[in-house]
C-alpha positions in Angstrom: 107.1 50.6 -36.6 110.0 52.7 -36.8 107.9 55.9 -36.0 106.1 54.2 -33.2 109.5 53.5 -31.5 110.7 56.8 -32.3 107.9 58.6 -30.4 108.1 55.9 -27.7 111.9 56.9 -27.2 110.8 60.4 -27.2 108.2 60.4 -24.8 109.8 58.1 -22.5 113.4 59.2 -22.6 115.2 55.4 -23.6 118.2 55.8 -25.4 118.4 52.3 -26.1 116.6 51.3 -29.2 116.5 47.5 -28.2 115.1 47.9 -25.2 112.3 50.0 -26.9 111.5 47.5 -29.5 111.3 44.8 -26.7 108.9 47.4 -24.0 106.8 48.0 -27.4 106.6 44.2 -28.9 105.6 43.2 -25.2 102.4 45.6 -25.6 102.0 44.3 -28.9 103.1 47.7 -30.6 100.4 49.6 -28.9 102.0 53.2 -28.1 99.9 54.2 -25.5 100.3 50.8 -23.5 103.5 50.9 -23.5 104.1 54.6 -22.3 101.6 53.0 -20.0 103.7 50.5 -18.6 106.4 52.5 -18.4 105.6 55.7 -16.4 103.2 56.2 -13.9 99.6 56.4 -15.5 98.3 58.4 -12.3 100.7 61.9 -12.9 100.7 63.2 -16.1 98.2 63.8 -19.3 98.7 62.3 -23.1 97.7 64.6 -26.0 96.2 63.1 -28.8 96.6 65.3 -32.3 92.9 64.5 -33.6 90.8 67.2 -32.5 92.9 68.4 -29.4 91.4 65.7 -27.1 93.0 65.2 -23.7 94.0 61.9 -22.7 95.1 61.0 -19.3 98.4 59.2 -19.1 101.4 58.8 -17.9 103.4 62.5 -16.9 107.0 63.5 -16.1 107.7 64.7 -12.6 105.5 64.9 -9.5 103.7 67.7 -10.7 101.6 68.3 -14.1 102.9 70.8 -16.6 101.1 72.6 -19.1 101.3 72.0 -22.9 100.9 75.1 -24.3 104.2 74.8 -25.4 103.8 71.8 -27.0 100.8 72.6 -29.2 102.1 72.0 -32.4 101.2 68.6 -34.0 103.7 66.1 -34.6 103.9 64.2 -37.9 105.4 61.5 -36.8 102.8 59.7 -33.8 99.4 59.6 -33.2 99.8 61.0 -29.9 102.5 62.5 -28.6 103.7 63.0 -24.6 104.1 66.4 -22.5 108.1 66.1 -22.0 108.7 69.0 -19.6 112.5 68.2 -19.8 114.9 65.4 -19.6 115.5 65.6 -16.1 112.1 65.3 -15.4 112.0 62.1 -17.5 115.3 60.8 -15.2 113.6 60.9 -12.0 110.4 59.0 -12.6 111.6 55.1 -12.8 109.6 52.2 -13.6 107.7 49.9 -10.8 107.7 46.2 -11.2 105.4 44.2 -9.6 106.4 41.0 -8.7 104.3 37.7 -6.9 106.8 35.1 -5.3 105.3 32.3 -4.5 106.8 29.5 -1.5 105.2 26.9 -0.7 101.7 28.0 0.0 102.3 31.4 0.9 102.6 34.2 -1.8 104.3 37.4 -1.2 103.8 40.7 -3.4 106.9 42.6 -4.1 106.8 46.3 -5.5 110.5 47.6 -6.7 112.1 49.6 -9.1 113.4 49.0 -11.8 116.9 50.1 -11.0 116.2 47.8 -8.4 118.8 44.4 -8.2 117.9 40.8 -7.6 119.7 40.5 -4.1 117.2 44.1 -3.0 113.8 41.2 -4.4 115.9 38.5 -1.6 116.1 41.1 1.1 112.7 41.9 1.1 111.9 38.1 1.4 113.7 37.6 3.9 112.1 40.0 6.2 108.8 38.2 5.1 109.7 34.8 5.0 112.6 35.0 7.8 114.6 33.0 5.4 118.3 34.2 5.1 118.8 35.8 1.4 121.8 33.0 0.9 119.8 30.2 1.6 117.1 31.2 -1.0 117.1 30.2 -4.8 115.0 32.6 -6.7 113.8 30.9 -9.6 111.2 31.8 -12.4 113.0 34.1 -14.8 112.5 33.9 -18.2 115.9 35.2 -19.5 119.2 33.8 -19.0 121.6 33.4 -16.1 120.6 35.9 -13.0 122.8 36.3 -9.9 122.2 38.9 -7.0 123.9 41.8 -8.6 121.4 41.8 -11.7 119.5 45.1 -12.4 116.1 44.4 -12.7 115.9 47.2 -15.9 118.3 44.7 -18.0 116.2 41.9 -18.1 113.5 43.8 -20.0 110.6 42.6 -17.5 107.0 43.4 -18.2 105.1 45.0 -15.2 103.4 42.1 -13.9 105.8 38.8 -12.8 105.7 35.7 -11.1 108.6 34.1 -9.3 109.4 31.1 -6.5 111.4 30.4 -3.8 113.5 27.1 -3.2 115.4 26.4 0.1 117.1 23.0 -0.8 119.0 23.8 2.6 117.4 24.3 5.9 118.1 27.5 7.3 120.8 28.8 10.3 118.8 28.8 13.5 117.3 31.8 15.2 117.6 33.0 19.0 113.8 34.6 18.4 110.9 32.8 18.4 109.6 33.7 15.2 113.1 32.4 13.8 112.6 29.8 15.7 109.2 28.8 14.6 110.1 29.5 11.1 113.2 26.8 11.2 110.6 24.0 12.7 108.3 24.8 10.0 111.1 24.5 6.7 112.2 21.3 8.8 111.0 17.5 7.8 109.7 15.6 10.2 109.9 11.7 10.1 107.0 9.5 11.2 108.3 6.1 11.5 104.3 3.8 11.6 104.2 0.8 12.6 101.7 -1.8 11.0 101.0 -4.1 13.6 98.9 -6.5 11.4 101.2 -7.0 9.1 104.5 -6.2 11.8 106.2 -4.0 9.2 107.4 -0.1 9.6 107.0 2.3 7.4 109.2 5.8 7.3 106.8 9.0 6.2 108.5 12.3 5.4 106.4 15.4 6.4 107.2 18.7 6.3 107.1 21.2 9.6 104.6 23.5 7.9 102.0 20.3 7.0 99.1 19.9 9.6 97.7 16.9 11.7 94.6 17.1 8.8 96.8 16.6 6.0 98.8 13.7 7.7 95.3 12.5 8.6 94.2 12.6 5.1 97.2 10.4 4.5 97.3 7.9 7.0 94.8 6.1 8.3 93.6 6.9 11.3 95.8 8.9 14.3 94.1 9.3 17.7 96.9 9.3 20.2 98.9 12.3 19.9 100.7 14.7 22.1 98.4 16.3 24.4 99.4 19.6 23.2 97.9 18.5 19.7 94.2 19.8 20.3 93.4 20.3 17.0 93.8 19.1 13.4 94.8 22.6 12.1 98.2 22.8 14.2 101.2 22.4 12.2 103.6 19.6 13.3 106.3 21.8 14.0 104.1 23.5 17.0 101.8 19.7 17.7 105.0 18.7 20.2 105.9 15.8 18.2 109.6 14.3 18.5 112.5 16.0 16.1 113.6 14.7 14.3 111.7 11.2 14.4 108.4 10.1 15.9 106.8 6.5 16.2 103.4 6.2 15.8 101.2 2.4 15.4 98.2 1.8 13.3 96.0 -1.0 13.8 92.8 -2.0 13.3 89.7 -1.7 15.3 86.2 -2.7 15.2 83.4 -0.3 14.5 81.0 -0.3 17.5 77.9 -1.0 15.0 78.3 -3.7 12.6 75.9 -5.1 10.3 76.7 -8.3 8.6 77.5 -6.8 5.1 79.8 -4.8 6.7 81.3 -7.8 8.5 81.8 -9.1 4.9 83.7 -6.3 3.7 85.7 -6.0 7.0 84.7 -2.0 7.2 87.1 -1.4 10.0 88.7 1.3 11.5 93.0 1.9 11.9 93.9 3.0 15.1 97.4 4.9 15.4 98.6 5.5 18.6 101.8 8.2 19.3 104.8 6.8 21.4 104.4 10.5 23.2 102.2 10.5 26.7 98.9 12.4 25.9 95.2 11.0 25.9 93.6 9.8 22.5 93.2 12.7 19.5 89.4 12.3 18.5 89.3 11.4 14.6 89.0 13.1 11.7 85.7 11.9 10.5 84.6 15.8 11.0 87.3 16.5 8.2 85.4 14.6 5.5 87.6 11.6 6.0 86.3 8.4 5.5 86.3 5.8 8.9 89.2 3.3 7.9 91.5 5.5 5.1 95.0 4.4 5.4 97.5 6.7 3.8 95.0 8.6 1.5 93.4 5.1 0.6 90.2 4.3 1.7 89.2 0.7 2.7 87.3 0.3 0.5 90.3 0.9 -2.0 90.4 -3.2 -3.2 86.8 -2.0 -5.0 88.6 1.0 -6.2 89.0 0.8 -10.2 92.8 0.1 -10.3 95.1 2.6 -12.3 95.4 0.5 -15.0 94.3 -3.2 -16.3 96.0 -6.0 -15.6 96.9 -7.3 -19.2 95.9 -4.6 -21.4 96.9 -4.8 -24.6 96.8 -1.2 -25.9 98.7 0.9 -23.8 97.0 4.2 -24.8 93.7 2.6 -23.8 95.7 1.7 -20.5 97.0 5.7 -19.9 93.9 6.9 -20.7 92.5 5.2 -17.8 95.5 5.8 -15.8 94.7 9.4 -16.4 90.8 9.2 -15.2 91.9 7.8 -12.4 94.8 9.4 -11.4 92.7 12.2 -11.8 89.8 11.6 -9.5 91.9 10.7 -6.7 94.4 13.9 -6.8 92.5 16.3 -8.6 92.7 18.1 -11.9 96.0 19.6 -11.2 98.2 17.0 -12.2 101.0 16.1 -14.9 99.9 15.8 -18.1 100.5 12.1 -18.7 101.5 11.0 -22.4 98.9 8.8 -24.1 100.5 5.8 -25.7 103.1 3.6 -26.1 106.6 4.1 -24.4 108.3 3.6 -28.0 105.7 6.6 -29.0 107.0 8.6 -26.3 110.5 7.8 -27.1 110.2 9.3 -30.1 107.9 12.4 -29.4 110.4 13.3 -26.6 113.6 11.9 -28.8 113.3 11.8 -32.2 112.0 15.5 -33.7 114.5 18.3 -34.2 116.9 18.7 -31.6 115.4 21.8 -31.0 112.0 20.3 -30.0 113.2 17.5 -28.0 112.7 17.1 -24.1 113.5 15.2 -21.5 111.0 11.9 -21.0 109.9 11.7 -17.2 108.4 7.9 -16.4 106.4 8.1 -13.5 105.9 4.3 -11.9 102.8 4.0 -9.6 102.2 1.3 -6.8 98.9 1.5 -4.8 100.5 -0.8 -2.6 103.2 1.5 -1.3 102.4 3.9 1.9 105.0 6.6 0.0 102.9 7.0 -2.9 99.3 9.4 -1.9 101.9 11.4 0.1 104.4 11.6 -3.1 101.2 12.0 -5.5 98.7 14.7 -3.7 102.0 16.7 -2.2 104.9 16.5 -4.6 103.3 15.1 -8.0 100.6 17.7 -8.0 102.5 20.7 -6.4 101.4 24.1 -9.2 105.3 24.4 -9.6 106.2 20.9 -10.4 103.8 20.5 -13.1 104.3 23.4 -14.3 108.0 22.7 -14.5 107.5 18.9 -16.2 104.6 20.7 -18.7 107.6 22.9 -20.1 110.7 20.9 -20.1 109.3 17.2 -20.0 107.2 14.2 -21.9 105.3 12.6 -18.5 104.6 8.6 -19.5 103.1 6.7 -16.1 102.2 2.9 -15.5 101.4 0.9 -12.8 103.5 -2.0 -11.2 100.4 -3.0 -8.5 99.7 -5.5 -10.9 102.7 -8.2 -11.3 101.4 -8.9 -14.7 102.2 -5.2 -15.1 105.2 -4.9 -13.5 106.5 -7.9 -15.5 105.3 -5.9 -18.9 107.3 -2.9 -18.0 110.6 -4.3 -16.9 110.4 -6.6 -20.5 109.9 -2.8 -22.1 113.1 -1.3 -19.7 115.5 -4.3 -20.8 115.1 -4.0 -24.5 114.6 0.2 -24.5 117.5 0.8 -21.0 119.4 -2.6 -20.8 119.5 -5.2 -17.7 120.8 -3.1 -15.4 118.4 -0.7 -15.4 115.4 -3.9 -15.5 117.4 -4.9 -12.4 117.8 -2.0 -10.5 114.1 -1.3 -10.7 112.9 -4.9 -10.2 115.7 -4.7 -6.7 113.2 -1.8 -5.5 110.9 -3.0 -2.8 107.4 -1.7 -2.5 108.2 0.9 0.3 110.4 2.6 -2.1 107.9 3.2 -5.2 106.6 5.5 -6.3 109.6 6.1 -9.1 110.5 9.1 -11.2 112.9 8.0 -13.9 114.4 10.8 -15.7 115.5 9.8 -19.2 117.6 11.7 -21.7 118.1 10.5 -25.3 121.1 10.2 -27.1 122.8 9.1 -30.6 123.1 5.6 -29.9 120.8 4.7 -26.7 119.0 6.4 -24.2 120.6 7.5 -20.8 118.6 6.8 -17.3 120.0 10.4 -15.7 118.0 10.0 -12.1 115.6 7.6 -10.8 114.1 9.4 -7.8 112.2 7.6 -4.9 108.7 8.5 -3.4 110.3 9.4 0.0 111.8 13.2 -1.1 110.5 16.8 -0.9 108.7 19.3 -3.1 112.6 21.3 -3.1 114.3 18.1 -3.7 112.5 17.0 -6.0 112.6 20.4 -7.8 116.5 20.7 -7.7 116.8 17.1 -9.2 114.8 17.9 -11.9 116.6 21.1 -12.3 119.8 19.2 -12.5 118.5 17.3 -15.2 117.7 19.7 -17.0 121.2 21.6 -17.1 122.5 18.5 -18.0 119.9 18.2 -20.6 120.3 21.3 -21.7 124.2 21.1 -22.8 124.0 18.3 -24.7 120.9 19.8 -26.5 122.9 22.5 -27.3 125.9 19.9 -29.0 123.2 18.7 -30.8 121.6 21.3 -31.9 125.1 22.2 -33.4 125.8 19.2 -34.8 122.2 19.7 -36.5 122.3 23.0 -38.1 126.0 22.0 -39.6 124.1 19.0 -40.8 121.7 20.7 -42.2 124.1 23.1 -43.6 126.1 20.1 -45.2 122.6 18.7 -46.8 122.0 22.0 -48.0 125.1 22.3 -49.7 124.7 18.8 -50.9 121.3 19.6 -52.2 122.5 22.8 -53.9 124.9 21.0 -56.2 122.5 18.0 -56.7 120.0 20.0 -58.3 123.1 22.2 -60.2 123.6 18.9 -61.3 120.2 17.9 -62.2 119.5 21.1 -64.0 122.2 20.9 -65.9 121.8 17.0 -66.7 117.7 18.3 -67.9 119.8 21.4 -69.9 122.1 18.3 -71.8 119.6 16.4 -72.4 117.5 18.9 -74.3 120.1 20.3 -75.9 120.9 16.7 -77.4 117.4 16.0 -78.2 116.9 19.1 -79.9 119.9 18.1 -82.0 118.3 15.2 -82.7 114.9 16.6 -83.4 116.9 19.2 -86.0 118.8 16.4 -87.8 116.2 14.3 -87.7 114.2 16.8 -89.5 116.9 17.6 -92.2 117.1 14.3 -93.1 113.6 14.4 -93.6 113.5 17.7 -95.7 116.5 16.1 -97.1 114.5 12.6 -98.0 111.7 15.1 -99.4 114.3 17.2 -101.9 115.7 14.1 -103.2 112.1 12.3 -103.8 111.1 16.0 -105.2 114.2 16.3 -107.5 113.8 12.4 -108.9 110.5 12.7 -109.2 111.7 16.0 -111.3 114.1 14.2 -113.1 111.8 11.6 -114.0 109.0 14.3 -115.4 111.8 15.6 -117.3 112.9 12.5 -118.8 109.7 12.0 -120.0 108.8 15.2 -121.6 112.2 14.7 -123.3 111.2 11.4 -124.7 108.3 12.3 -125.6 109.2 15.2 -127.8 109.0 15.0 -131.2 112.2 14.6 -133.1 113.8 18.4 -134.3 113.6 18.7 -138.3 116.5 19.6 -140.1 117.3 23.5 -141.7 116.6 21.6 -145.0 113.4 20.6 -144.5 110.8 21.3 -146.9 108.4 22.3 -144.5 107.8 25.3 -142.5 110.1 25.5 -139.5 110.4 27.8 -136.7 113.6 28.4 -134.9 113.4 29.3 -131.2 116.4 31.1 -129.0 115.4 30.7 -125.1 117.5 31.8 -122.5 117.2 31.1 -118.7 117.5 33.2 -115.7 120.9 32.1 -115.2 122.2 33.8 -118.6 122.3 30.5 -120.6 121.1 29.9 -123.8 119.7 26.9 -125.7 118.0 26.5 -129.1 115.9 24.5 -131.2 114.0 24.2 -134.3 109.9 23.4 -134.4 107.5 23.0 -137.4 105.4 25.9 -137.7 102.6 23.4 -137.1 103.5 22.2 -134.1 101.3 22.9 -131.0 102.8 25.6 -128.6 103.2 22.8 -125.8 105.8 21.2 -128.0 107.2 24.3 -126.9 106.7 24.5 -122.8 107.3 20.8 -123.0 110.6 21.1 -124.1 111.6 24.1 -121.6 110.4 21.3 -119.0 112.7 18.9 -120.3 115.5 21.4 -119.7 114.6 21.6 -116.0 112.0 24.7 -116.3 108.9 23.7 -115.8 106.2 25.9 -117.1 104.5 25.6 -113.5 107.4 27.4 -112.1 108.5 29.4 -115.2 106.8 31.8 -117.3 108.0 32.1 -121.5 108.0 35.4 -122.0 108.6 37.0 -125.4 110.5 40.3 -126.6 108.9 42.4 -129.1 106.1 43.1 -128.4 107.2 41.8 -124.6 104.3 39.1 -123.7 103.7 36.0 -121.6 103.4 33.0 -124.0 102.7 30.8 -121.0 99.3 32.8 -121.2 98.3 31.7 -125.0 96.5 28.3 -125.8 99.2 25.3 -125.6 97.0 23.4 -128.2 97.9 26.4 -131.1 100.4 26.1 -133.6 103.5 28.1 -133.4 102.5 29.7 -136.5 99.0 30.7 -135.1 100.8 32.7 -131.8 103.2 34.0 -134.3 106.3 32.1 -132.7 107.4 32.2 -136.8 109.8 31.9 -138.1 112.4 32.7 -135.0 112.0 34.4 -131.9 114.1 35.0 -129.2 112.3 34.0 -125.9 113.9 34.2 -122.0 112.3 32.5 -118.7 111.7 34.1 -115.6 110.8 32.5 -112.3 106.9 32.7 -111.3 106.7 34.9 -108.1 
């Protein structure tokens, strides 16, 4: 690796060794790909040292230059770049391409990278006609970045992807494409009136969304202004009433009705608009079901609801939460947690501090009008899953059910206290859907924001964001207060098994004290049985010796001088008749037993122990004296 980083500096000129390493570990090492990525591929040649081969690749300078002067192989890269001269190097600087993404438009951005943040803003604004101030340019994956960051410090591959957020509405314009642009970043506020049921609700749409898409979640609209002539005009150019406009939805009959229908009560809503204007044809032409209300069909009561009423598993009741979630927005949703709220407390809560996130509980009500608007618009937005997939643990249920509701606000008073239960049982239907942003801490867990259906993409994007920083410092305490935990523990286990090992090395040095005594005393116990068992041999040869016979004795005696390895001496007299193991009997009986001990004699030198005990002293010649000595057998 070091000699791949040292040809990558020497082909591409970086001093800085860091931001080598970083430009190479982005290619995955790959010398080539990075040089790649870092020059121009279209202006210059690389040389590769195996046969002479031309490659193209990236060059210095506007023009090619020849590398005859160069031809010599270098030991230290595979291939090795055409470096007419450090200023050429200088003046070729790295593009960055960059897609920013706001709202549903997507804008390509080409800079170098000597380039600053606040040049990236400048461009947009001159595509989005958004002033540079009011824009937060989000999507970075380093750390904090203001306007007067160089682009070449953040270490950026060649390919990114940012977005824009406007949490403020911009200053207005004196042109008309200013002007247009302000009506399309502003909200507009349909306030329907349900005349069957005489209530009002209050719908939040956006100046870019069209009549279609507020079609697709209301009813049915046929009175509009009569400058709105078609379903594809935005709001902000329809003529409706800023900021406010009143619209009624009621029911009407279907001109053909057979009795099943009659039965189901298959009937049309008819809005009307408070502006003058003749009646806007329906949507049916859109794909949208006669009688939808709000992104609900009519037919929505034989809808499978989002989740049973009274299940007892809560998985099984997320899982189909999920399915049909899922079928009515589409794929591109949250990723919803599958199981028990105490199971997401502690997948969100409980690991290392540096795994835990935030725990997002998303509360569903079919009955609201907020809630297809909040789900198909905000919930689902590309940038708001994205953001809850990385920072978040998404658990849903849903309080259409009161059996339901009644489950979930026991689970918020024993998990988030009475307040909490209270403030969310307080909240009238109009108000759900609910995103309750919770954040864990030592002792209990912290409701940061509960956030209402009726908000923006933006909003909602900044309150989540604001979580998050707040998140994000008391992560970092704890994350502290972790490792120097950990340290402590470590510390702590260090001198615990110190201990331990030298509690094992006592105790076997102890019992092998008491194996070694134990086995003297048993060697011990051996000697002594060995030495009475001697003495007990001796005492019995010694007895049973026959008595010595006096120098006056008639008979024939021999006397016998025998002295032991020690230097002693000790005599007695025999009868020339008696056998020679009178003799070795009574060297026993002195402690020598002729086992251990050989007799030996002097002239000629011989091993009595060798001759026949049962012959007579006389017979091996042991007459009339001899002078005998023992020695130890080998």
């Amino acid at each position: 690796k070091f000699t791949v980083s040292f040809s990558f500096q020497a082909c591409t000129g970086i001093e800085n060794i860091d931001e080598a390493i970083t430009l190479l570990e982005q290619n995955n090492w790959d010398l080539v790909a990075a040089i790649n990525g870092v020059i121009p591929q279209e202006n210059g040649i690389l040389q590769s040292e195996y046969g002479g081969e031309t490659l193209q690749g990236p060059a210095y300078g506007p023009t090619s230059h020849s590398a005859a002067g160069s031809s010599t192989p270098s030991s230290s890269s595979a291939f090795r770049h055409v470096v007419p001269s450090r200023q050429i190097v200088e003046r070729q600087p790295r593009m960055l391409d960059f897609r920013v993404e706001y709202r549903d438009r997507n804008v390509d951005v080409v800079l170098e990278d000597s380039s600053t943040v606040g040049d990236i803003k400048r461009i947009l604004e001159n595509e989005l006609q958004i002033p540079a101030s009011k824009m937060l340019l989000k999507g970075w994956k380093t750390g904090d970045v203001d306007d007067s960051t160089v682009l070449k410090t953040l270490h950026l591959p060649k390919n990114n992807s940012l977005y824009v957020l406007t949490p403020d509405l911009p200053l207005p314009s004196s042109s008309h494409s200013g002007a247009l642009q302000e009506s399309l970043n502003q909200n507009f506020m349909l306030l329907v009136t349900h005349r069957e049921v005489q209530r009002e609700y209050n719908l939040n749409f956006s100046g870019s969304s069209t009549i279609q898409e507020v079609k697709r979640n209301v009813y049915d609209l046929t009175s509009w202004p009569p400058s709105a002539t078609d379903d594809s005009m935005t709001l902000a150019v329809s003529g409706l009433t800023f900021p406010c406009h009143r619209l009624t939805v009621g029911r009407r009959s279907s001109p053909v009705q057979t009795r099943e229908q009659s039965e189901e009560q298959c009937t049309d809503v008819h809005m009307v608009s408070d502006s003058d204007g003749d009646d806007f044809e329906d949507a049916t032409e859109f794909g949208v079901d006669d009688g939808e209300m709000f992104g609900v069909a009519s037919s929505a009561l034989r809808k499978s609801p989002m989740m049973p009423e009274n299940a007892e598993n809560e998985g099984d009741a997320l899982l189909q939460f999920t399915a049909e979630f899922s079928s009515r927005y589409g794929d591109c949703h949250p990723v919803y947690f599958i199981g028990s709220l105490e199971a997401a407390f502690q997948e969100a809560f409980y690991g290392k501090a540096r795994d835990r996130k935030l725990l997002a509980i998303y509360l569903h009500h079919d009955e609201s009008v907020l809630t297809n608007v909040f789900c198909s618009q905000m919930l689902c937005a590309e940038s708001i899953v994205s953001y809850l997939s990385q920072n978040f643990i998404t658990w849903a249920w849903d309080m259409t059910k009161e059996a339901n509701r009644a489950r979930f606000l026991t689970m918020c008073t024993r998990h988030f206290g009475s307040v909490v239960a209270q403030t969310i049982r307080t909240q009238k239907t109009d108000q759900f859907p609910l995103f309750l942003i919770i954040m864990g801490k030592r002792s209990s867990n912290e409701v940061l924001n509960v956030i209402q259906g009726n908000t923006t993409v933006d909003e909602l994007m900044m309150r989540l964001m604001a979580a998050m920083e707040i998140f994000s410092a008391q992560q970092q305490e704890d994350i502290k207060d972790e490792d120097e935990r950990e340290a402590r523990e470590n510390v702590k286990r260090e001198q615990d098994e110190a201990y331990r090992i030298s509690l094992e090395a006592d105790r076997a040095k102890r019992e092998a004290q008491e194996r070694e005594m134990a086995e003297q005393f048993r060697l011990e116990q051996i000697r002594k049985e060995q030495e009475e068992e001697r003495e007990a041999i001796r005492l019995s040869l010694e007895q049973s010796l026959p008595p010595e016979p006096k120098e006056e004795s008639t008979e024939s005696v021999s006397k016998l001088r025998i002295r032991t390895p020690s230097g002693e001496f000790f005599e007695r007299r025999f009868l020339a008749s008696s056998k020679l193991q009178v003799v070795f009997d009574f060297v026993a009986s002195k402690g020598y037993p002729w086992e251990e001990y050989k007799l030996l004699g002097t002239f000629p030198r011989r091993d009595v122990t060798q001759l026949d005990p049962n012959k007579s002293l006389l017979e091996v010649k042991l007459y009339p004296q001899e002078t005998l000595f023992l020695e130890a057998k080998e």
